[in-house]
N, C-alpha and C positions, 0 to 999 in steps of 0.2 A: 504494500500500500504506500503511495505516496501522498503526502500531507502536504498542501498549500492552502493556509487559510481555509479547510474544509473540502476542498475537493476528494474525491476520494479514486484511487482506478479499478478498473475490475476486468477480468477479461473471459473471453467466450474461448479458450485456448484451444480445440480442436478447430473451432472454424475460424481461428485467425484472426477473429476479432476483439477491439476492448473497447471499453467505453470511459470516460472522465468526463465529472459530471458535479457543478458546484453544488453543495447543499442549501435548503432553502431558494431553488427557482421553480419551486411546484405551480409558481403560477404562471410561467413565464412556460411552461410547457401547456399551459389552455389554451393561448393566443398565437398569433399567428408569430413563427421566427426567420431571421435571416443566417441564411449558411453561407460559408466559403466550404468549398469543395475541390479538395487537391487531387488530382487522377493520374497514376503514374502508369502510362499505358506500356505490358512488358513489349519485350523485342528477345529476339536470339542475342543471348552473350548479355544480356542485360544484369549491370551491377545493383544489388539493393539490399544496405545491411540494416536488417529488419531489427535486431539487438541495437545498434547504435540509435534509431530511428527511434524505437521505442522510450527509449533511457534517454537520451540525450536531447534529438531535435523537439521531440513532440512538447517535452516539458520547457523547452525555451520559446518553443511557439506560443505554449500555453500561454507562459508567464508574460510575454511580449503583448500578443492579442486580447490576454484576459477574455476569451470565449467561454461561455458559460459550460459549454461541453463539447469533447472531441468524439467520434466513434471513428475507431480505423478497422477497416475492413482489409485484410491480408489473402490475395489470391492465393488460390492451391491448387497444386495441377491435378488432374482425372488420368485416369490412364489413356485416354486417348490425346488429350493433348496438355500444354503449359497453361496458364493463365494467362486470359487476356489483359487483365492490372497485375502491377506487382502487388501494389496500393493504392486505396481513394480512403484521403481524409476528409470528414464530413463534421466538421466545426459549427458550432451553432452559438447567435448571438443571439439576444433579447430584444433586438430593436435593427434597425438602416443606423442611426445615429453610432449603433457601438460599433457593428461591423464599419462604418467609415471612420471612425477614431482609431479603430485598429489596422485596417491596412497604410491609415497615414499618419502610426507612428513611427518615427526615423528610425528604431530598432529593427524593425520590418527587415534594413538591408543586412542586420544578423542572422538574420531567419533563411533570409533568400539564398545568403553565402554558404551556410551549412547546408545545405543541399547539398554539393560536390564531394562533402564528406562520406554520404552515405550510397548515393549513387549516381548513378553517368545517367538516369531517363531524364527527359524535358519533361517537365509535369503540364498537364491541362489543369487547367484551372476554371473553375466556373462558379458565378455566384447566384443565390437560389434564395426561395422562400418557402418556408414547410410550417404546415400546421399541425 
């Protein structure tokens, strides 16, 4: 478990997924939210270190974006073939006002650098709205 002011993480470990999730935004899950959504589409030879990713980036993105919760969704391959993502990170904010205070804060270009650390895909990136 990691601790930041109450978030807590948990993870779905055979299907690759985890969730982080602040405590006390029960109500902020009634109403409609805003995502960023990181999509790392795989390729052959594709680098992606899923241990560093987890430990390292996701908690600096956390800290940086203050998103009220992240779910990463970790592709697995089938026996017929690889995964289409390596990774889709699905970040949810409480509002347009938060998600735009967090992509324009100047830490942002910490976030974006560490990418290179963990792997060689371009990520897609898309921003959304979920209720």
């Amino acid at each position: 478990m990691m601790n930041r002011r109450g978030f807590m993480v948990g993870g779905v470990t055979g299907l690759g997924a985890m969730a982080v999730q602040s405590t006390g935004i029960a109500e902020a899950a009634q109403t409609q939210t805003m995502s960023l959504n990181v999509i790392y589409p795989n390729h052959s030879g594709a680098r992606f270190d899923v241990a560093y990713y987890r430990a390292t980036h996701i908690p600096l993105a956390m800290k940086v974006m203050k998103a009220d919760n992240v779910m990463l969704i970790e592709g697995i391959p089938t026996e017929a073939a690889a995964p289409p993502f390596a990774m889709i990170a699905h970040f949810q904010f409480a509002s347009p006002e938060a998600l735009k205070a967090a992509l324009s804060d100047p830490a942002m270009a910490d976030v974006r650098a560490d990418v290179a650390r963990f792997t060689d895909i371009k990520p897609t990136v898309m921003l959304g709205k979920s209720s």
